[in-house]
C-alpha positions in Angstrom: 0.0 0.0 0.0 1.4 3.5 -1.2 2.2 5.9 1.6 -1.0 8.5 1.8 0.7 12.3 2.5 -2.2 14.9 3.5 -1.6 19.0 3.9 -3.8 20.8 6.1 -3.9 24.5 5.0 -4.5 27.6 6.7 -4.0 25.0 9.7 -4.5 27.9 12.4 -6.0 26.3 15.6 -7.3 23.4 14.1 -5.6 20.9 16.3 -8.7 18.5 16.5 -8.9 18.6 13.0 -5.3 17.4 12.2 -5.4 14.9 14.9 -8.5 13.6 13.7 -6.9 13.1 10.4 -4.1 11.5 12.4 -6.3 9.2 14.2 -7.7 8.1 10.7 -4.7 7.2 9.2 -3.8 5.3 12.1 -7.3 3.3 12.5 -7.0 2.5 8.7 -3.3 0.9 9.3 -2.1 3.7 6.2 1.5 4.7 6.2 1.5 8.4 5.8 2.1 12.0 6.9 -0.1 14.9 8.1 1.1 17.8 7.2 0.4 21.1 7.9 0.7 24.8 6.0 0.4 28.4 8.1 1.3 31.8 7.6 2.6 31.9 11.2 5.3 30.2 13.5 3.0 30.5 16.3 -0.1 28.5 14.9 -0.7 25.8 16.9 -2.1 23.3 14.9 1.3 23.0 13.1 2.9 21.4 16.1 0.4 18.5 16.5 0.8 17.8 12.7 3.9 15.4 11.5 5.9 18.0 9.7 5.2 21.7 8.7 5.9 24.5 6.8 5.5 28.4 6.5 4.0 29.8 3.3 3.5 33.1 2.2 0.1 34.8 2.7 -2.9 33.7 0.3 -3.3 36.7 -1.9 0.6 36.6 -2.5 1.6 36.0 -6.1 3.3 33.2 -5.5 1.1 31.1 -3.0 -0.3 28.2 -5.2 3.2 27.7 -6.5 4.4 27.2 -2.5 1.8 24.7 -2.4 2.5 23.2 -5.6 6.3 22.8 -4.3 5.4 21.6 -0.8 2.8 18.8 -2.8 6.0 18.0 -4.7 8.4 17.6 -1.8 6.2 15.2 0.3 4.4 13.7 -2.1 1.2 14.8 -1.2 -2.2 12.7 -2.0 -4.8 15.0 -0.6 -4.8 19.0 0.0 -7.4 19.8 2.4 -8.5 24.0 2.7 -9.7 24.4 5.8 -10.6 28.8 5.6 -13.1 31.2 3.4 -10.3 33.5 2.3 -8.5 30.5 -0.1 -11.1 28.5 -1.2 -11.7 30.3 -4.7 -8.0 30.7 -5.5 -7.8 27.1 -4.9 -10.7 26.3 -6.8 -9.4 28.4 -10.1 -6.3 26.8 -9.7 -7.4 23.2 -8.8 -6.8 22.0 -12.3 -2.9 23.5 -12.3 -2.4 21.7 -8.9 -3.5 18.6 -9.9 -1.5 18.7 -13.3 1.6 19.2 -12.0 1.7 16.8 -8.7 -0.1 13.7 -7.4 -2.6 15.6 -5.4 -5.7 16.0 -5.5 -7.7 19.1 -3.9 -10.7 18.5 -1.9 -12.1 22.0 -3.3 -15.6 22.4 -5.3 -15.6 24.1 -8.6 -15.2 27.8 -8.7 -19.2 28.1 -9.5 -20.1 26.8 -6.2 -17.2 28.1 -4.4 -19.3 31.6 -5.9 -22.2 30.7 -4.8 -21.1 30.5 -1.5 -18.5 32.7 -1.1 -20.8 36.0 -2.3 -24.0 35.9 0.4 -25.9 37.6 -2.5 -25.2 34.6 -4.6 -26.2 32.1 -1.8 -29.2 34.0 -1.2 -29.9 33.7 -4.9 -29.1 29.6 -4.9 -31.4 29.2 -2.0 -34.0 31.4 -3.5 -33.9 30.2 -7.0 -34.2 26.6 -5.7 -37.1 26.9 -3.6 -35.3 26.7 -0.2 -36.8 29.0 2.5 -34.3 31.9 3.5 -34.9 35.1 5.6 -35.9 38.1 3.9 -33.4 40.2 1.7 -33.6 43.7 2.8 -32.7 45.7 0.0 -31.9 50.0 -0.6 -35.4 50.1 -2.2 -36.7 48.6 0.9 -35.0 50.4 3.7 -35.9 53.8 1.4 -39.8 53.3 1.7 -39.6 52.1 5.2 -40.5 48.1 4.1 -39.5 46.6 6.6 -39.7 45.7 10.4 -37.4 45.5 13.1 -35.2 43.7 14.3 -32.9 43.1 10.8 -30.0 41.2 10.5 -26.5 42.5 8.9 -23.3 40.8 7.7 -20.2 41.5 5.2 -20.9 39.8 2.0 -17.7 37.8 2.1 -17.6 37.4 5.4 -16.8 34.6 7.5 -16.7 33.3 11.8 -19.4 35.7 12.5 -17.2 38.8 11.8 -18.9 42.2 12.3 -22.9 40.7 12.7 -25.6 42.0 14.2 -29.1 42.3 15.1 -30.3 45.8 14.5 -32.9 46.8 16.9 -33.7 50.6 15.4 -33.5 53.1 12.9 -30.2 54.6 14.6 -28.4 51.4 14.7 -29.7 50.9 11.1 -27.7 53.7 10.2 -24.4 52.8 12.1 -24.0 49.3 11.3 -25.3 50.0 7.5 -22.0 52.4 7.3 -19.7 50.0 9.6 -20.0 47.1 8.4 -17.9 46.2 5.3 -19.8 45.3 1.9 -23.4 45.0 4.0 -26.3 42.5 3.2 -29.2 42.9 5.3 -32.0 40.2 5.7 -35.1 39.8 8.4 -34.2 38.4 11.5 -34.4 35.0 12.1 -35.2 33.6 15.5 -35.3 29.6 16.3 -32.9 26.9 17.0 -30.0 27.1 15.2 -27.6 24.2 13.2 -24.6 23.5 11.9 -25.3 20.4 9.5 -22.0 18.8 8.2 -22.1 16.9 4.8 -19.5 14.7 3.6 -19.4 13.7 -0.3 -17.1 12.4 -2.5 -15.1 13.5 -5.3 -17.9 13.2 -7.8 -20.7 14.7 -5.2 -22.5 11.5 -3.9 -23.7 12.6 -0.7 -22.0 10.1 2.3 -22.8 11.4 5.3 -25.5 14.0 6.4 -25.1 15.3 10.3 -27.2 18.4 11.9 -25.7 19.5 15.2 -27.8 22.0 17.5 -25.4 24.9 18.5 -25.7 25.3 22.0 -23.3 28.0 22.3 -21.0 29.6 20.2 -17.3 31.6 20.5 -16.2 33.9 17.5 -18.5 32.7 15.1 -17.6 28.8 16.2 -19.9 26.0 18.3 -18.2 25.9 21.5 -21.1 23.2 22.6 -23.1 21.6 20.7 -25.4 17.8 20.2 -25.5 15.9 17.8 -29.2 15.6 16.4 -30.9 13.0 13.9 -33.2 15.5 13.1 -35.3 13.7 9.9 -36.6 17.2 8.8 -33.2 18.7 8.4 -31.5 15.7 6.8 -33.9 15.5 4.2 -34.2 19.1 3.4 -30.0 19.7 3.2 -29.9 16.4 1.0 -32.0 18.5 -1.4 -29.8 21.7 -1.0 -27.1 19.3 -1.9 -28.5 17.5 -4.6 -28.9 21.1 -6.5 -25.8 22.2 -5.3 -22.9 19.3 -5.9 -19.8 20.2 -3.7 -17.1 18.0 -3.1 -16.1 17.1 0.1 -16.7 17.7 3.9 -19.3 21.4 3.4 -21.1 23.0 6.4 -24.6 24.4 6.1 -25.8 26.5 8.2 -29.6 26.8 9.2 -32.7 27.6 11.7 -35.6 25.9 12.9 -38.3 28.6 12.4 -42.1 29.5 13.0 -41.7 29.3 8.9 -40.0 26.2 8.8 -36.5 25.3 7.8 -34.3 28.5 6.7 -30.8 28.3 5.6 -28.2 30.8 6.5 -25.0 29.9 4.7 -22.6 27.0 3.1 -19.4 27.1 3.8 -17.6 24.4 1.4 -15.0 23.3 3.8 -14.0 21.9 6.9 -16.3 23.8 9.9 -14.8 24.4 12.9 -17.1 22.0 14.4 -16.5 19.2 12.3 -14.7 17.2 14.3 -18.0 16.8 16.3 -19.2 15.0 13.8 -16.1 13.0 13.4 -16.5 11.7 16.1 -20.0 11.1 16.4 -18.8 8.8 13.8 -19.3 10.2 10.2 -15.7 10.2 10.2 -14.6 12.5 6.9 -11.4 12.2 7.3 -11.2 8.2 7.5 -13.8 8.5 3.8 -11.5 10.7 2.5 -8.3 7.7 2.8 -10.7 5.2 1.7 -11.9 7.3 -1.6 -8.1 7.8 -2.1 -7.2 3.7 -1.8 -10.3 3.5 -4.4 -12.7 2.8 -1.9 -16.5 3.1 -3.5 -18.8 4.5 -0.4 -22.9 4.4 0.3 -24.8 7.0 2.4 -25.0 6.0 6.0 -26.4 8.0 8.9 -24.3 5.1 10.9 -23.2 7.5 13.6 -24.2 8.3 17.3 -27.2 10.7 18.1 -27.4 12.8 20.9 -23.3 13.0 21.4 -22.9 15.9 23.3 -19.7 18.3 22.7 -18.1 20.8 25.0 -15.4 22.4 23.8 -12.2 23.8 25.3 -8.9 25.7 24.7 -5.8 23.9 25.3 -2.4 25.7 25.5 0.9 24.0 23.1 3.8 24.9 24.8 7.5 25.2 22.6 10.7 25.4 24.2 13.3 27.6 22.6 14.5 24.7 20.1 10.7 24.7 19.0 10.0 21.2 20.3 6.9 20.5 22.5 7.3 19.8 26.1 
């Protein structure tokens, strides 16, 4: 069996991710590295990984051919993403990566990479298809007073819940519609809210479907959360899904409502949370080292309900020859 080489980019403080990759390759009795990519030295997910390696930033000209280099020198099998900011560089360049080395990059094309990336565009995808989503709130609307409070805003692009909020009144209408960067403002939603991880494969055969109740959240991410068969969901992101066709382990983001289902977001990559659902058992990684030994794989909702999460820091300490003690 050939050795199976992974890099984690962007690997941040996505030590449960890379561990869980880790614990994969070990399960599966694969010979193999994990490696991980960063901007910084003082990432510390990069520690936990089996080797690492600084690259430049993501909008640097010469970013993809770092990658391209690193996926040379280790003989990488797999590049995993694992932020908002380099998913549609990756996906223009996907092709070019795979070319030139023997890796392939668990990245959708660029058109859904757009259609998640821009929330205009996912507002569209979820309209166009029939999937209930809040409100748009548009200039036309706020000029002829068509609409009630609260409202909702967010940077189009954005990501981790960065500068969102609920607007209450006209005066914080007018603040946060000035502060926050490249606004889109919708009706406010108000229900339980999920995080449901999907796993396909490289060809968009839906694997694994998981809704997770968010219980609490930290910057954006679930810092507790359960698990939650929850038939309604399922069914409904399996649609979203079907009209969508990402590759990969993809997020979607939704609320239990008076109205029903409404979605929020997709984020095509690895969530925060996912390793929640790794463990739960719809274990992504360990799919994504059987789809690379040439592994065929069914749907399953083969995994534990009601596993409860609680989430914690932990602290990596480096002495000053950069080895953990």
């Amino acid at each position: 069996m050939k050795d199976i080489n992974v890099l984690i980019l962007s690997a941040g403080r996505r030590v449960e991710l890379i561990n869980c990759f880790k614990e994969a390759r070990d399960n599966l009795k694969i010979k193999g590295k994990v490696i991980a990519a960063d901007l910084s030295d003082t990432a510390p997910a990069i520690y936990h990984a089996d080797k690492q390696y600084l690259v430049c930033r993501i909008d640097h000209d010469n970013y993809i051919d770092e990658i391209i280099d690193i996926c040379k020198q280790e003989n990488i099998s797999l590049v995993v993403p694992t932020i908002d900011t380099e998913l549609e560089k990756l996906s223009k360049n996907k092709e070019l990566i795979e070319k030139t080395t023997n890796a392939k990059v668990l990245i959708s094309n660029e058109k859904v990479i757009k259609a998640c990336r821009d929330k205009y565009n996912t507002q569209k995808f979820f309209e166009d298809n029939g999937f209930n989503v809040p409100k748009l709130i548009n200039k036309e609307d706020i000029q002829n007073k068509n609409f009630s409070f609260p409202l909702f805003i967010k940077p189009l692009n954005g990501s981790s819940s960065i500068n969102t909020f609920k607007i209450n009144n006209e005066r914080e209408l007018e603040f946060f519609s000035e502060y926050v960067p490249n606004p889109i403002i919708q009706e406010f939603m108000e229900g339980e809210e999920y995080t449901v991880d999907v796993f396909t494969d490289f060809n968009s055969n839906i694997i694994t479907i998981v809704p997770r109740k968010r219980l609490a959240t930290r910057s954006g991410e679930i810092a507790k959360g359960i698990i939650t068969k929850d038939r309604e969901i399922i069914n409904e992101v399996k649609k979203v899904i079907e009209k969508l066709k990402p590759i990969g382990h993809i997020t979607v983001q939704c609320m239990k409502t008076s109205k029903g289902i409404e979605f929020i977001e997709i984020n095509p990559r690895f969530g925060g949370g996912a390793p929640m659902s790794i463990k739960a058992g719809a274990n992504s990684p360990k799919n994504l080292y059987k789809l690379l030994l040439g592994e065929e794989l069914e749907y399953t909702e083969n995994y534990e309900d009601k596993l409860l999460a609680l989430r914690y820091d932990e602290a990596v300490f480096i002495n000053s020859e950069g080895a953990i003690v």
